[in-house]
C-alpha positions as CSV (number, residue, x, y, z in Angstrom):
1,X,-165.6,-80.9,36.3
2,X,-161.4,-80.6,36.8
3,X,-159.8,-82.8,39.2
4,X,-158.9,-81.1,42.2
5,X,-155.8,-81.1,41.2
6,X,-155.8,-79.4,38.0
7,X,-158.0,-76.8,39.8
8,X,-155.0,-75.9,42.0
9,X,-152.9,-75.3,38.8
10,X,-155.1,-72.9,37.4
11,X,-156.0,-71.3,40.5
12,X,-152.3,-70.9,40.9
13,X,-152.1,-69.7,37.2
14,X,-155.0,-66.7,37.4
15,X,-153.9,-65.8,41.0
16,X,-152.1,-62.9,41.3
17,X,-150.1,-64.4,44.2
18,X,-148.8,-67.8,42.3
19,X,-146.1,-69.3,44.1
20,X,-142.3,-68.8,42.9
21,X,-141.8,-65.1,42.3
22,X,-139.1,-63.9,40.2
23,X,-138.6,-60.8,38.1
24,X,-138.7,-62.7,34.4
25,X,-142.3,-63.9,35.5
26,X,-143.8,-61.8,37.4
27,X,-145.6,-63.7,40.1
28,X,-145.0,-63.7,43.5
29,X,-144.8,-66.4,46.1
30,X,-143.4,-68.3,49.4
31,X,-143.1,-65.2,50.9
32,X,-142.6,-65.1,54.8
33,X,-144.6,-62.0,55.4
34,X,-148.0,-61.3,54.3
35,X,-148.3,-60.5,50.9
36,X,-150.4,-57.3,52.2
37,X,-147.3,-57.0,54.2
38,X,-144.9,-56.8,51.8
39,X,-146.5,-54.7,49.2
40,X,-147.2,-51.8,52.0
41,X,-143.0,-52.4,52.7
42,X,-142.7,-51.6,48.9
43,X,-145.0,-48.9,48.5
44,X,-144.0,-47.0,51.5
45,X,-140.2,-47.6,50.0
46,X,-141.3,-46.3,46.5
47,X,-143.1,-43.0,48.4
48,X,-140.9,-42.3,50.0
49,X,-138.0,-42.2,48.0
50,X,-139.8,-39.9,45.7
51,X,-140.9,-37.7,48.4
52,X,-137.6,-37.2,49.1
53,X,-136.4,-36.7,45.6
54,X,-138.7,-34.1,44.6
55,X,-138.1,-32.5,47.7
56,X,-134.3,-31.7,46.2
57,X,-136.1,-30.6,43.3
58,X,-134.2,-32.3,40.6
59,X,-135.6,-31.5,37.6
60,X,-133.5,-28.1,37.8
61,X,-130.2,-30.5,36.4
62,X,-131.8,-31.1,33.3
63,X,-131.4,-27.8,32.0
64,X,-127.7,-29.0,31.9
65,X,-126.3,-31.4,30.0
66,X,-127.8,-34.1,31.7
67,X,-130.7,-33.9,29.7
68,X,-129.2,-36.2,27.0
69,X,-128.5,-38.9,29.4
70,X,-131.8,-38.8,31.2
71,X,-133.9,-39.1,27.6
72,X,-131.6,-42.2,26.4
73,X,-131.9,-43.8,29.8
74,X,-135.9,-43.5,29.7
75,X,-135.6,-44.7,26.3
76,X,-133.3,-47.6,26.4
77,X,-133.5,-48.6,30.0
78,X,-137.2,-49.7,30.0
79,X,-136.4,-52.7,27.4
80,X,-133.5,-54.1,29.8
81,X,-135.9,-54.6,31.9
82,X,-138.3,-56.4,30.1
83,X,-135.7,-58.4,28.9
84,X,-136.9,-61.3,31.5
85,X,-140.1,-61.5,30.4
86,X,-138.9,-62.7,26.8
87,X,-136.7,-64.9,27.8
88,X,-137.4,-68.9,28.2
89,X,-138.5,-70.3,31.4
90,X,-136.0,-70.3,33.9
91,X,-133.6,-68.0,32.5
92,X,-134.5,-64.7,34.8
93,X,-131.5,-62.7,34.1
94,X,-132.3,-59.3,35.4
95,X,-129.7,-56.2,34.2
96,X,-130.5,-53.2,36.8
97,X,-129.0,-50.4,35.4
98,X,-129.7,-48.9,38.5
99,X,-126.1,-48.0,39.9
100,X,-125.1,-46.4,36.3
101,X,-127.9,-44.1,36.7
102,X,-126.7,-42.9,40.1
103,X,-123.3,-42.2,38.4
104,X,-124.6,-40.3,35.9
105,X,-127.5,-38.2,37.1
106,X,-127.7,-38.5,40.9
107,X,-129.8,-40.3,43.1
108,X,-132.6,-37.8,43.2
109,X,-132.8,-37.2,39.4
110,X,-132.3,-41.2,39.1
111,X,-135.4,-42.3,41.2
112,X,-138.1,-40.5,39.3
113,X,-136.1,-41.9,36.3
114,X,-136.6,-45.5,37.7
115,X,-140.1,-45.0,38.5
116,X,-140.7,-43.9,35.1
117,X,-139.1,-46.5,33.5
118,X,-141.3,-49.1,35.7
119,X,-143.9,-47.5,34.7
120,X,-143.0,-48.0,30.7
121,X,-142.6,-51.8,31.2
122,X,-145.6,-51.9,33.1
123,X,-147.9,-50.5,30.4
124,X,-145.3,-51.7,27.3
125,X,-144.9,-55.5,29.7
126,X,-148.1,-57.7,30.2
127,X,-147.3,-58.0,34.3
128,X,-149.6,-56.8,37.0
129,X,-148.3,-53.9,39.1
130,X,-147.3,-55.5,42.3
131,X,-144.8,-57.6,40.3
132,X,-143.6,-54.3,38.6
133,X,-143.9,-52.3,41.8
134,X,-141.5,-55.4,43.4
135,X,-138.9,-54.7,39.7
136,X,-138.3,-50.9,40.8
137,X,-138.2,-51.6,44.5
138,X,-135.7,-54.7,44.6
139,X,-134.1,-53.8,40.6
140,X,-134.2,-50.0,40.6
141,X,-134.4,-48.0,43.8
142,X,-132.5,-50.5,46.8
143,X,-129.5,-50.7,44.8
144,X,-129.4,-46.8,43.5
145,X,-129.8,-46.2,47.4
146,X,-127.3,-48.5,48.5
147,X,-125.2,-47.3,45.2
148,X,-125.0,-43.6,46.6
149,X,-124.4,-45.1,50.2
150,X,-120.8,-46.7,48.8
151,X,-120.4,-43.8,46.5
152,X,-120.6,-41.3,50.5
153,X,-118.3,-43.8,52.0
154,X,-115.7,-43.8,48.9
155,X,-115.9,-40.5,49.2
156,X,-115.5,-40.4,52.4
157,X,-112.5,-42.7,53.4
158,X,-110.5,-42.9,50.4
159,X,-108.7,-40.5,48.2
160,X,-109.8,-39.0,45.1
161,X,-108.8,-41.2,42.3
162,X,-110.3,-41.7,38.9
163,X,-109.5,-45.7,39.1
164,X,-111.7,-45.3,42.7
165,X,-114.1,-44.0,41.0
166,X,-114.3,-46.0,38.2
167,X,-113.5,-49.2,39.9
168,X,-115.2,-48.9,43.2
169,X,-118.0,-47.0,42.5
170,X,-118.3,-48.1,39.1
171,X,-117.5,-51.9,39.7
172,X,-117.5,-52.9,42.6
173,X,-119.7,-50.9,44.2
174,X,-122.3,-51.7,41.9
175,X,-122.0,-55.7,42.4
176,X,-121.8,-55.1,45.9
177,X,-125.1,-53.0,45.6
178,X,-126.4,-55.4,43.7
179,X,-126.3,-58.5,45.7
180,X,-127.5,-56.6,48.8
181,X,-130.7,-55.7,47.3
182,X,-131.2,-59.2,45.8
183,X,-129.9,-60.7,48.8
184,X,-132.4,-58.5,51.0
185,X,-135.2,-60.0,48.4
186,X,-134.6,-63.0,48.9
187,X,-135.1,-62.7,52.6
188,X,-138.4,-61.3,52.9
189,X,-139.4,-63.5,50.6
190,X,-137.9,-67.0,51.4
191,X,-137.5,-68.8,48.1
192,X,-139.6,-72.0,47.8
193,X,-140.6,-74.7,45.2
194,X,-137.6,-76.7,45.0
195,X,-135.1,-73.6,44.8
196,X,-133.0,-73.1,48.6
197,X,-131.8,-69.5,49.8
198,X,-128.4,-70.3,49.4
199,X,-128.8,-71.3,45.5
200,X,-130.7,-68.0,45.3
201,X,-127.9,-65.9,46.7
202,X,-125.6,-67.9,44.3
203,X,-127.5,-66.9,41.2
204,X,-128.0,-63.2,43.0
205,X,-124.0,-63.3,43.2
206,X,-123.2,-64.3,39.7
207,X,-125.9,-62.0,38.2
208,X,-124.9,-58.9,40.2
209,X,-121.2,-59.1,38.5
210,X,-122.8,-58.8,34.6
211,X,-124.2,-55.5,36.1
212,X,-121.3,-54.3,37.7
213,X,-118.8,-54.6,34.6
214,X,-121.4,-52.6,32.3
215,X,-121.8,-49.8,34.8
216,X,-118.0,-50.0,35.0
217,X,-117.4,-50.0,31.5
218,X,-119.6,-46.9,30.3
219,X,-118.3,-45.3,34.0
220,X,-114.9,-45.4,32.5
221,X,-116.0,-44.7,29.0
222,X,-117.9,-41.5,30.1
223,X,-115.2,-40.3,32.4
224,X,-112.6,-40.4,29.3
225,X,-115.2,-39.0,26.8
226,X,-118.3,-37.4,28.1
227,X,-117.3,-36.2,31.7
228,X,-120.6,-33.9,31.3
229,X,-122.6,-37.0,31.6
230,X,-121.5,-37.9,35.0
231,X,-123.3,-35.7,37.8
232,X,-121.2,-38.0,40.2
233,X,-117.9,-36.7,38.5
234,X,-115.6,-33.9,38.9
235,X,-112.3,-32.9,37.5
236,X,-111.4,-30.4,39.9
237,X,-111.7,-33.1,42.7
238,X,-110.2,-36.4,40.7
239,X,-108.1,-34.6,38.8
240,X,-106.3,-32.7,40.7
241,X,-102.9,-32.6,41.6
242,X,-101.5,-34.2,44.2
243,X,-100.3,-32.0,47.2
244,X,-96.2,-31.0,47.3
């Protein structure tokens, strides 16, 4: 019979609420809340969201020439994000992808997108479906939500200019919208085993920027050469000429 302690280890190792959750490993644990608690947070998130998304019925932009886009994204996308599982232990480095989709197809043609792409790395992936649920809640659809809020207030309270929209929505908007949602993970689920919230938020910080040159890169690539592949985009409102 296993010492006690040895017990705990592999309780902790079959249980599918270990302690230390992150993204690369799919386990879940220290959290604040309930687990019951949080999973109902992230399910209602999830439902909703695609409520509201089919509600705008946006499968009607893919008899456009978003179509190409939406096929590589569903294609490619899904293998980012099983990137974590197959690296070593420790090295959760987490590319989101999330913000370029906004940019390219809109946020309600970019959240069934998301959910589909969970859904590959959950049957391609060998994690349970709470950790893959908490991947397109906290990876996919908080930062394509808070992506389209920045993208509003750009709009909004700036002027149309390409380098805006390439640099603010593109770039900075997508680190900011990328350390929100990691930083509002983060809270709910209080970071334990030897790892503090402020290291966390650190790590959240850092990572954030890898995602936010990417989606700035191809923003800036598509704008030059494939305009058609950004649903975000216009000419007649960017390019423009400036008023005598």
């Amino acid at each position: 019979m296993p010492p006690a302690k040895d017990a705990k280890v592999q309780e902790g190792r079959h249980s599918p609420h270990p302690r230390g959750f992150d993204f690369a490993q799919g386990t879940a644990g220290g959290a604040a809340l309930p687990w019951h608690t949080v999973w109902m947070l992230e399910i209602a998130l999830a439902v909703t969201a695609l409520l509201v998304a089919w509600m705008v019925r946006p499968w009607r932009l893919l008899r456009g020439s978003l179509l190409s886009p939406t096929l590589a994204s569903v294609a490619l996308l899904p293998w980012f994000w099983l990137l974590p599982q197959k690296l070593p232990q420790g090295m959760a480095v987490q590319f989101s992808g999330a913000s370029l989709l906004v940019l390219m197809l809109g946020w309600p043609l970019a959240v069934p997108v998301l959910a589909l792409v969970a859904l590959l790395v959950w049957l391609i992936g060998g994690q349970p479906w709470p950790a893959v649920l908490s991947q397109f809640t906290w990876v996919g659809l908080v930062p394509a939500t808070l992506a389209l809020a920045i993208g509003w207030a750009l709009r909004r309270w700036l002027p149309p200019n390409p380098f805006i929209y390439t640099l603010g929505r593109g770039f900075l908007g997508t680190a900011v919208a990328l350390f929100a949602s990691g930083a509002l993970y983060e809270g709910i689920h209080h970071l334990m085993g030897g790892v503090t919230l402020r290291d966390a938020l650190v790590a959240r910080w850092l990572m954030a920027w890898g995602d936010a040159f990417l989606t700035g890169l191809f923003a800036a690539v598509f704008v030059a050469f494939a305009p058609q592949w950004l649903a975000t985009w216009s000419d007649e409102r960017y390019l423009r000429p400036p008023p005598s």
